[in-house]
N, C-alpha and C positions, 0 to 999 in steps of 0.2 A: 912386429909382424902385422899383416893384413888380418882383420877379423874378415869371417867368413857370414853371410846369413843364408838364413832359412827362411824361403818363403811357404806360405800355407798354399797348397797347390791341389792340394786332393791328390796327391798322388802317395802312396804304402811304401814306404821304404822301411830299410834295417839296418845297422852296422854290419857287415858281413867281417871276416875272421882276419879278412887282410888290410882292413881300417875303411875300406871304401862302402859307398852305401850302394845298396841290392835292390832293383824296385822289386815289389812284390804286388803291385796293382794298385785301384783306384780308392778310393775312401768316400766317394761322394755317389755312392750307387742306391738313392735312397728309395724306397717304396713301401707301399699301403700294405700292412699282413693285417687280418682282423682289428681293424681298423685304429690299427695304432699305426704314425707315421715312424721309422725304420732305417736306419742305416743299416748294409749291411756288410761295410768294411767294418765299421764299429764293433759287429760280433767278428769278425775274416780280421780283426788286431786282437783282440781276445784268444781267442785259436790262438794264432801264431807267438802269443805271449809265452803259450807253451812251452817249456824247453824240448818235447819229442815232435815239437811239428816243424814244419822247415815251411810251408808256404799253406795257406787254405785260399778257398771260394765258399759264397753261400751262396743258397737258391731259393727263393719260391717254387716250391713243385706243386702242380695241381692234383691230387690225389682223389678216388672215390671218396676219402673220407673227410674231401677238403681242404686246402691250400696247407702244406707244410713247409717250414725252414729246415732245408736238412744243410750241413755242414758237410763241406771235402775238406780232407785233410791231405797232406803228404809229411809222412815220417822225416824228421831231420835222420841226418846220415847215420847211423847204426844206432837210431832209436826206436823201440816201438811204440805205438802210441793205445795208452790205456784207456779207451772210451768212457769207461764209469767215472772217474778222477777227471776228467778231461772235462764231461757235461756239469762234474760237481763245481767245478775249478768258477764255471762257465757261469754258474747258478750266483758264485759270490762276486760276483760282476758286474753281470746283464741284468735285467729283469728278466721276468719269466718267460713271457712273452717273447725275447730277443733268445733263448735259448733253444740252438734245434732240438726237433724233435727224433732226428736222425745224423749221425755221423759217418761217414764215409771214411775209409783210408783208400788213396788210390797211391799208385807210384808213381804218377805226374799228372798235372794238372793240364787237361786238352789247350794246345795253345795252334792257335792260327796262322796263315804264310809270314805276317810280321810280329811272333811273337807273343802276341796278347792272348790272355787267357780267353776260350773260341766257349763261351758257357752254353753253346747250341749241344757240343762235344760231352757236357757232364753226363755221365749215366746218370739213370731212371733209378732211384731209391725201390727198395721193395718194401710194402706195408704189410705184414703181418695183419688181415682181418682177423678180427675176434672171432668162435665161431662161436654159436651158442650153444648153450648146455642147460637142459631142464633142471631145475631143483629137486635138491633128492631127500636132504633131512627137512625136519619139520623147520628147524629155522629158516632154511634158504626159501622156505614156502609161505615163510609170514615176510619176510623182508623183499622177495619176488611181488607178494600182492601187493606189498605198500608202493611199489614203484610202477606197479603196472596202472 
């Protein structure tokens, strides 16, 4: 028979279930996060390593409290996907730094008139601010001064 190759193209593919391969996007989307340099198919192939995810994207979001990576996911088909397992999974992989700080489930991934993922399209993460809260025992009142 003909051997077949693979070339390195930066492009995300997968075996899909009926032997053919699936693109699932690009791999070569690299950028500056806190001044590490950053792939971020590298983590969007970690994701989809997953067996409850079927496709992801990451993002740089610019947030008040400062640039975040958050993760979209989409469920493979009658999976759900467990966020805590999922970030843990993520942590024996990536370094710290390449783990988001937020994960998403959507039910598809915004895609544009030809298909491609439209990341203009990803929803806005919501960040949880801290609020604050005065110190009430006497400890939280010696470990509050040390920091202030």
């Amino acid at each position: 028979g003909v051997g077949s190759r693979m070339y390195r193209t930066g492009d995300l593919v997968r075996w899909g279930v009926s032997g053919e391969l699936e693109y699932i996007g690009r791999t070569d989307f690299q950028v500056k996060f806190r001044g590490q340099r950053i792939e971020l198919g590298e983590i969007e192939s970690a994701l989809v390593a997953d067996m409850s995810v079927s496709v992801s994207s990451v993002a740089v979001v610019s947030t008040v409290t400062g640039d975040q990576l958050v993760g979209y996911v989409v469920p493979a088909s009658g999976a759900v996907v467990d966020i805590a397992a999922l970030v843990d999974s993520l942590g024996a992989v990536l370094p710290s730094y390449m783990v988001p700080s937020q994960i998403m489930v959507l039910d598809a991934l915004p895609l544009n008139a030809s298909g491609k993922l439209d990341r203009k399209l990803l929803p806005e993460p919501v960040f949880e601010v801290a609020v604050f809260r005065a110190p009430v025992t006497a400890v939280e009142e010696i470990v509050a001064s040390v920091f202030a």
